[in-house]
C-alpha positions as CSV (number, residue, x, y, z in Angstrom):
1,X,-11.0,-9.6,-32.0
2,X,-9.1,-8.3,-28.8
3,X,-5.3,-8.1,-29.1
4,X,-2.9,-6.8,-25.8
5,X,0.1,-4.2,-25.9
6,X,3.6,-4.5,-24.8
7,X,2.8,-2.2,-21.8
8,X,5.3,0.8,-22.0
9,X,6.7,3.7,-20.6
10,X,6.1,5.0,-16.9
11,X,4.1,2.8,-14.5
12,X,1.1,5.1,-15.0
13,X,1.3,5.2,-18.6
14,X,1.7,1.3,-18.2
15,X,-1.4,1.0,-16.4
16,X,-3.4,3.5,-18.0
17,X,-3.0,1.4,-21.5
18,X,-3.4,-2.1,-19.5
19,X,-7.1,-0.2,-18.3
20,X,-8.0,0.8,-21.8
21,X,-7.0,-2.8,-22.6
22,X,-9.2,-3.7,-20.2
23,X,-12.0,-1.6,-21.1
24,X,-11.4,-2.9,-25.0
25,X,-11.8,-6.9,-23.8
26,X,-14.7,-6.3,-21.9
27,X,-16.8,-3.7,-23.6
28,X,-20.1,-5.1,-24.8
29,X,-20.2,-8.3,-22.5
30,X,-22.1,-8.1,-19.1
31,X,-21.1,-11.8,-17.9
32,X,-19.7,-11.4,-14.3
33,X,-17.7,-14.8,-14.7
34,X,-16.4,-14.3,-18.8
35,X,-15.4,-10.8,-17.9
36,X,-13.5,-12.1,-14.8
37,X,-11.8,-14.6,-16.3
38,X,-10.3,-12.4,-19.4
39,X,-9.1,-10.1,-16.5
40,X,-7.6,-12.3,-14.5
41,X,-5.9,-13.5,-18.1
42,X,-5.2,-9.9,-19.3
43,X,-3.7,-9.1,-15.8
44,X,-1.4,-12.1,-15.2
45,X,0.1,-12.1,-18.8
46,X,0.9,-8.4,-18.8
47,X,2.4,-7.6,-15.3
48,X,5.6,-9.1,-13.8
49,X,6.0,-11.0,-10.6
50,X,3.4,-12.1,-10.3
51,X,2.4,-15.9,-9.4
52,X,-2.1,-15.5,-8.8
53,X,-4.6,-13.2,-10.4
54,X,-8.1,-13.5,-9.8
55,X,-11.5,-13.9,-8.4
56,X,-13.6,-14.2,-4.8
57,X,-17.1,-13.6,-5.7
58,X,-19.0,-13.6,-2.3
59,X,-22.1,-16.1,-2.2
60,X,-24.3,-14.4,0.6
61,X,-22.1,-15.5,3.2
62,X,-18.3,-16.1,2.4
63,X,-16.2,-15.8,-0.9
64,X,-15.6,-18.1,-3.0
65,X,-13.0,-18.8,-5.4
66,X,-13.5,-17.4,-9.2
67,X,-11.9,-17.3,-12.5
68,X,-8.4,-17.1,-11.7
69,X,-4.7,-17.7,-13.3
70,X,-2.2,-19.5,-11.0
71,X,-1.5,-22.3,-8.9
72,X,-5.4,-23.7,-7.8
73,X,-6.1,-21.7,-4.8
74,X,-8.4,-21.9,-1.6
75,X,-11.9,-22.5,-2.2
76,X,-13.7,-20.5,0.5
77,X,-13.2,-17.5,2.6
78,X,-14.6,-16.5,5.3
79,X,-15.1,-12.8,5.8
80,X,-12.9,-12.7,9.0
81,X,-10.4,-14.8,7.5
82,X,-6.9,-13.2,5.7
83,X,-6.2,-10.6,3.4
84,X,-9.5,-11.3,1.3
85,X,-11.7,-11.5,4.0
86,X,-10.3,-8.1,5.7
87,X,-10.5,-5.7,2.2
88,X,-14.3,-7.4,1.9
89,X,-14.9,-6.4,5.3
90,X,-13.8,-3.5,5.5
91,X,-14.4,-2.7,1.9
92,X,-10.8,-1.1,1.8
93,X,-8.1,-2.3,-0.5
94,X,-5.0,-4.3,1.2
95,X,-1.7,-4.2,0.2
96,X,0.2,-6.2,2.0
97,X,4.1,-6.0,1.4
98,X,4.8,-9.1,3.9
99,X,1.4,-11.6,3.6
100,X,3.3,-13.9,6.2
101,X,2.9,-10.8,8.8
102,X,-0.7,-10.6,8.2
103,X,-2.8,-11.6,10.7
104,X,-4.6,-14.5,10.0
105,X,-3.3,-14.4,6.5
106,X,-4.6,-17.7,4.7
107,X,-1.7,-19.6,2.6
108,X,-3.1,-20.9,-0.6
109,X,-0.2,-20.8,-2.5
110,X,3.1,-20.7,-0.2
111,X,5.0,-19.4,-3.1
112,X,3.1,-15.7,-2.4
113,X,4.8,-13.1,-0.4
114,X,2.5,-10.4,-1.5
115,X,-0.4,-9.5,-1.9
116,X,-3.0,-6.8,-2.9
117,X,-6.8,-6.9,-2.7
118,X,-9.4,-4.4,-4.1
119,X,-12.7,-5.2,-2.5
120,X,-15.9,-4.8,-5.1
121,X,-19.0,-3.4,-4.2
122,X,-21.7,-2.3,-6.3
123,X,-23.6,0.4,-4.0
124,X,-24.1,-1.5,-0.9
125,X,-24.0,-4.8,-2.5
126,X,-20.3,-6.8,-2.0
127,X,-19.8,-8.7,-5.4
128,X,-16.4,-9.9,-4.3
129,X,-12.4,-9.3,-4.2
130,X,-10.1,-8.9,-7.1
131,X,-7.0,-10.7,-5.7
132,X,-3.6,-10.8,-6.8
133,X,-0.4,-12.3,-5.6
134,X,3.4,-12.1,-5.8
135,X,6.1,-14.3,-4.8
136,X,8.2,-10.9,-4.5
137,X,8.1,-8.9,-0.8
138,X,6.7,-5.6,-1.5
139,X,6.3,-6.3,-5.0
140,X,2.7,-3.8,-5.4
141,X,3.4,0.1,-4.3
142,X,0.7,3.3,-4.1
143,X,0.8,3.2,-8.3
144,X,-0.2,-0.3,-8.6
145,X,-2.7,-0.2,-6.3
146,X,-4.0,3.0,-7.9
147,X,-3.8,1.1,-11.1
148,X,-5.5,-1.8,-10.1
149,X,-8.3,0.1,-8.5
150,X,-8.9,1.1,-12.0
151,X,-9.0,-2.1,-13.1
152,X,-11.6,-3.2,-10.4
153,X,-13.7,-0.7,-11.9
154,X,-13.9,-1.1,-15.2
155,X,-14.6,-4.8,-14.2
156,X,-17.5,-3.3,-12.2
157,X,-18.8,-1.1,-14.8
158,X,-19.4,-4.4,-17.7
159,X,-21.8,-5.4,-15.1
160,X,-23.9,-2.4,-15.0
């Protein structure tokens, strides 16, 4: 049986225990969609400020929504379309301190003023987005981004 951590000390040190926790939850279970929907759980219960955590799993042509925690969110996006569609794209991670400035940033939850995105790629293959959102400007910084990266990975490496 899994059980989470009060995450402690320095924001590193916080997100290298949320990975392991990650690691923990998903080890031994190669379901793209159970092992996305435990993360998006683990990941909303342990950080603050945040108001969306999940997944865009891309269907051949656009993403489309996933497991997830928050509000219900936007169904499809295209590829040229908002802060999803650009870190798919361009298979760079967005953090985006003001989403409103964004261009073409899609509102699914007006509530969000934040936002970081890790693309997910498996060689040349795009599997998706891991997506998550704050209703706090500038909420995400280089450390959670670095953090969540690792997060995006361990996801990717249950399904290999």
């Amino acid at each position: 049986m899994f059980t989470s951590s009060p995450l402690t000390g320095s924001k590193a040190e916080q997100y290298a225990a949320l990975a392991a926790q990650a690691r923990a939850l998903l080890h031994g279970e190669r379901d793209a969609i159970a092992n996305a929907a435990n993360l998006s759980a683990l990941v909303y219960h342990a950080l603050p400020d945040l108001n969306w955590v999940g997944f865009y799993l891309f269907d051949g042509t656009e993403l489309v929504v996933g497991p997830f925690q928050g509000l219900p969110a936007c169904v499809r996006i295209p590829l040229d379309k908002g802060v999803c569609g650009a870190a798919a794209r361009t298979r760079q991670t967005q953090r985006i301190d003001d989403v409103h400035a964004f261009p073409g940033h899609i509102a699914c939850d007006s509530a969000s003023r934040s936002e970081l995105v890790v693309p997910l790629y498996i060689g040349e293959r795009l599997i998706g987005v891991f997506d998550i959102d704050s209703p706090v400007p500038a909420r995400f910084d280089v450390e959670d981004q670095t953090g969540i990266e690792s997060l995006a990975a361990a996801y990717l490496e249950s399904m290999q």
